[in-house]
C-alpha positions as YAML, in Angstrom:
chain: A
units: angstrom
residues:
- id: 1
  name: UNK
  ca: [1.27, -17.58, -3.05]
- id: 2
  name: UNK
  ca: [0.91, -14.21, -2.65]
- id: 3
  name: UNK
  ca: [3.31, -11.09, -3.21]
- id: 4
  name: UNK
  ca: [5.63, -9.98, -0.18]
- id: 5
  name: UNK
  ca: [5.40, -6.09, 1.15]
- id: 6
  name: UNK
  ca: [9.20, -5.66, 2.45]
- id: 7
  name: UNK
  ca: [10.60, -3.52, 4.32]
- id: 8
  name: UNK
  ca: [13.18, -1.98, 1.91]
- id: 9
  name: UNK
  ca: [13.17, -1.49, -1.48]
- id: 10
  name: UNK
  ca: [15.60, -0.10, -4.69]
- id: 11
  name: UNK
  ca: [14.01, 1.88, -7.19]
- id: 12
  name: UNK
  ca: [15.98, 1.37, -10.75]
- id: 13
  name: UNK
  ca: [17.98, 4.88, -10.01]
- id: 14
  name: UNK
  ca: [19.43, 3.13, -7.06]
- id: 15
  name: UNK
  ca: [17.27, 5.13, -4.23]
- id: 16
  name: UNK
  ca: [16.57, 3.22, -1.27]
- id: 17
  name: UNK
  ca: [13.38, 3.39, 0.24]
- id: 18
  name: UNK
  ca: [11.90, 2.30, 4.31]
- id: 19
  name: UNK
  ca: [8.54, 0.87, 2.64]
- id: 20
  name: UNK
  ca: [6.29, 1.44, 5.67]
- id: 21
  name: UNK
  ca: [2.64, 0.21, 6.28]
- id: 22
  name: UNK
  ca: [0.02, 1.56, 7.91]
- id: 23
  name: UNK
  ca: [-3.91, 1.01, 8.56]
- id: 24
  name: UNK
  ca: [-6.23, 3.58, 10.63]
- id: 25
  name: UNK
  ca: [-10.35, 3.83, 10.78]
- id: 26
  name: UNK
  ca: [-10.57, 7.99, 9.06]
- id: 27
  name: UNK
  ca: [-14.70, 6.77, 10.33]
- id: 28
  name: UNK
  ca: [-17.00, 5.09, 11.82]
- id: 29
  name: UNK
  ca: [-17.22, 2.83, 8.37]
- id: 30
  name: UNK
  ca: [-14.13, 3.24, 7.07]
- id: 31
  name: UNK
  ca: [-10.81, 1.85, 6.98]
- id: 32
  name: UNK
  ca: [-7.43, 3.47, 5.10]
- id: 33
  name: UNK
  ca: [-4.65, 1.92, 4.06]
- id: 34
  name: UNK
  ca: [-1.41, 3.13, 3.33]
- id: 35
  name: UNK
  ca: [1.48, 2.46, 2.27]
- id: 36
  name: UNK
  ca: [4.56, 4.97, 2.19]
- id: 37
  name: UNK
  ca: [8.01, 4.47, 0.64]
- id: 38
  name: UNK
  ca: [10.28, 6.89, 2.91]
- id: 39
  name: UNK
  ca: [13.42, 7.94, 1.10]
- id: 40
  name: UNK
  ca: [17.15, 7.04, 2.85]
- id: 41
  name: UNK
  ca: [19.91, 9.12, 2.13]
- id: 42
  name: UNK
  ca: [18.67, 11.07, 0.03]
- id: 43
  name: UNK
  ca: [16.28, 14.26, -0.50]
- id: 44
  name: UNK
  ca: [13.73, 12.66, -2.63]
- id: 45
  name: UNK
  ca: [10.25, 13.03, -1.05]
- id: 46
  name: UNK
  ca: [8.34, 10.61, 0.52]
- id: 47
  name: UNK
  ca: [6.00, 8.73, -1.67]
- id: 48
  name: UNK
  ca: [2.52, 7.27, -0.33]
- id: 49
  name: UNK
  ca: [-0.22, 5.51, -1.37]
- id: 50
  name: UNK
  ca: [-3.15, 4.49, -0.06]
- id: 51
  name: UNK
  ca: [-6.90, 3.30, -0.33]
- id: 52
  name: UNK
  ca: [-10.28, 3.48, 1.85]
- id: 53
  name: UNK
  ca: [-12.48, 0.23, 2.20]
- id: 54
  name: UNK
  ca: [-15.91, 0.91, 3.21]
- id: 55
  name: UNK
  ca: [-16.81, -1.40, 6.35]
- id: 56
  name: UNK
  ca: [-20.52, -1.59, 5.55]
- id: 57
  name: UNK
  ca: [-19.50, -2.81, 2.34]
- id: 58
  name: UNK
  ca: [-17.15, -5.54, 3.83]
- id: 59
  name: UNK
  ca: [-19.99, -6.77, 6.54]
- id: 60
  name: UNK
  ca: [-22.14, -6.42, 3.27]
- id: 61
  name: UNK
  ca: [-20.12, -9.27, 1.55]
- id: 62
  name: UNK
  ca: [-19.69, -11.32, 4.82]
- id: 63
  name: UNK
  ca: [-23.57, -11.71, 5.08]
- id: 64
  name: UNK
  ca: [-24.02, -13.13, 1.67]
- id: 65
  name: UNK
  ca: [-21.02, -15.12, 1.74]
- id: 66
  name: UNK
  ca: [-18.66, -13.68, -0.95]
- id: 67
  name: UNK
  ca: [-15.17, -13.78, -0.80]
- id: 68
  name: UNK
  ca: [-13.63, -10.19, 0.82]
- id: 69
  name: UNK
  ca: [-9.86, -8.66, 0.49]
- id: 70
  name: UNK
  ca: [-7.56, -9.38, 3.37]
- id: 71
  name: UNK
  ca: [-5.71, -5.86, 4.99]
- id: 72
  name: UNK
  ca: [-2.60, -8.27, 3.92]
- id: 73
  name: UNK
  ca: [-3.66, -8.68, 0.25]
- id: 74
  name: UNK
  ca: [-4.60, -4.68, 0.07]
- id: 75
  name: UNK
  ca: [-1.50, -3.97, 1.08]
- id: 76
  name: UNK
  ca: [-0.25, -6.23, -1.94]
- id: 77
  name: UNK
  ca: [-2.10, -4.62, -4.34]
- id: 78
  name: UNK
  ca: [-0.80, -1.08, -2.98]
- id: 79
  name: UNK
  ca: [2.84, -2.65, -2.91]
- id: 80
  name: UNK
  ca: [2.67, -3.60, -6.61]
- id: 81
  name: UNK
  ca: [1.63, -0.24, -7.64]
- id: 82
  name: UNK
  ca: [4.21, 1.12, -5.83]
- id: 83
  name: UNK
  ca: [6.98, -0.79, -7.46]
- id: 84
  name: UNK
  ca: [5.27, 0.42, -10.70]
- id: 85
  name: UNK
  ca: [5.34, 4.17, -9.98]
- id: 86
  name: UNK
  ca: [8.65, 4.47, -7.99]
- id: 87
  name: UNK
  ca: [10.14, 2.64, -11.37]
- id: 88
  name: UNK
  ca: [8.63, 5.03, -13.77]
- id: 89
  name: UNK
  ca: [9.52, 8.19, -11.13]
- id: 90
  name: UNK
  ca: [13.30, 6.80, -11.51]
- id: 91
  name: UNK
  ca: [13.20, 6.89, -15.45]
- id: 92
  name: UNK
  ca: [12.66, 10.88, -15.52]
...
């Protein structure tokens, strides 16, 4: 079972964050995904991360059968880094 992106989340200084996701083609073979953690009530800055996936790459994989990332399980992977650096942003 895989990890959960939600909507909210608490950083361990008690800031509340809108976790928001978001996917666009930035070309004609590429993909970004993001994933931003927009402060509430407060007047920390937004935090974002995201990461490109080449398409050729992905149709690449396809044709010789290899297993390829989900969107949902790159968003995953961003959300768990996220969690990581929002923590260690909290403990300065």
């Amino acid at each position: 079972m895989g990890v959960v992106v939600p909507p909210y989340c608490r950083a361990l200084d008690g800031r509340l964050y809108r976790v928001v996701r978001s996917s666009r083609m930035v070309s004609t073979d590429r993909v970004r995904f993001a994933l931003r953690a927009q402060a509430i009530n407060s007047e920390s800055p937004d935090f974002e991360l995201a990461r490109e996936v080449d398409a050729s790459l992905i149709r690449d994989k396809i044709a010789n059968h290899h297993v390829i990332p989900t969107p949902e399980t790159t968003f995953e992977s961003l959300w768990q880094q996220m969690r990581v650096d929002l923590d260690s942003r909290a403990g300065r």
